[in-house]
Every structure is written in C-alpha cells, then in structure tokens.
N, C-alpha and C positions, 0 to 999 in steps of 0.2 A: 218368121219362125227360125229363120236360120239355117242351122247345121244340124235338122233335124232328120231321124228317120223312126222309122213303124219299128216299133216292138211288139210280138204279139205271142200269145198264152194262148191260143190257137192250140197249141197241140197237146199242152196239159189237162186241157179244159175238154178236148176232143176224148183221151184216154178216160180221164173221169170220168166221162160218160159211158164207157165201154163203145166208143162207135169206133170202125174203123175207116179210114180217107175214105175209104169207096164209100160207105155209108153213109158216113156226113156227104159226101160229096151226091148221092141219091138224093139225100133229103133237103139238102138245099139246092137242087137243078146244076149244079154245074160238076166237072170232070174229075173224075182222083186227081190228073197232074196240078189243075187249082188250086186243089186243098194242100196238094205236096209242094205249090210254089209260093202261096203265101205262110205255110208252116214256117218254112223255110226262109226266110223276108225278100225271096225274088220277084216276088208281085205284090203290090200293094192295092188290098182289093179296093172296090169301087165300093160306094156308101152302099149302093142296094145289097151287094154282096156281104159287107160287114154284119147287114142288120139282118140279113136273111140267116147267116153263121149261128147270128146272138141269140137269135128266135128258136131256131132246130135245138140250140144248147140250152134254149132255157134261161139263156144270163144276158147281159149287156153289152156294146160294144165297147162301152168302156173297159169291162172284164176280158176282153178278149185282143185289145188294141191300147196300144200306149205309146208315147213317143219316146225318143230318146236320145237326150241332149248329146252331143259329141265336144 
C-alpha cells in the first residue's frame, strides 16, 4: 500500500447521530479517549473495533474508514 494512512468520518458520522464520544464510546465497550484518538487519526482502530463503531452507527466501515494516498 505504500504511503498510506486512515482517513475516517468517525466523527461526522458520530454527530449525525446525536451521540456524544462518551456515548459512542459506552455503546461500543471501549473509553471516550478511543473515540477521541481514532476521531482524531492517532489510533488506528483494530478490525473488531472498526466493525463494533460501524454496527452502534448503523453504517459500514467502509463509511466510517478510508484511506489516504500521500
């Protein structure tokens, strides 16, 4: 892949929903800073966590994760 990294719609896709970090972050088992550091692109979540995100939001990880050529 390259010179690739995560791009993610994580947090548009979060407001749409009305949740807030801690929220989402209740509903998918893991911490607000998680939610505040892959929002962010400091952590790049782990599959399970991608698909646990996609599932609380209702959409895909596709919709939530993209890459992004450099």
């Amino acid at each position: 892949m390259g010179d690739s990294r995560l791009g993610s719609r994580l947090k548009e896709v979060r407001m749409a929903a009305g949740l807030t970090q801690a929220e989402l972050a209740e509903r998918a088992g893991v911490s607000r800073k998680t939610i505040n550091t892959v929002e962010n692109g400091v952590f790049v979540p782990s599959t399970l966590l991608a698909l646990s995100l996609a599932s609380v939001l209702g959409t895909s990880v596709e919709e939530l994760f993209y890459l992004v050529e450099h």
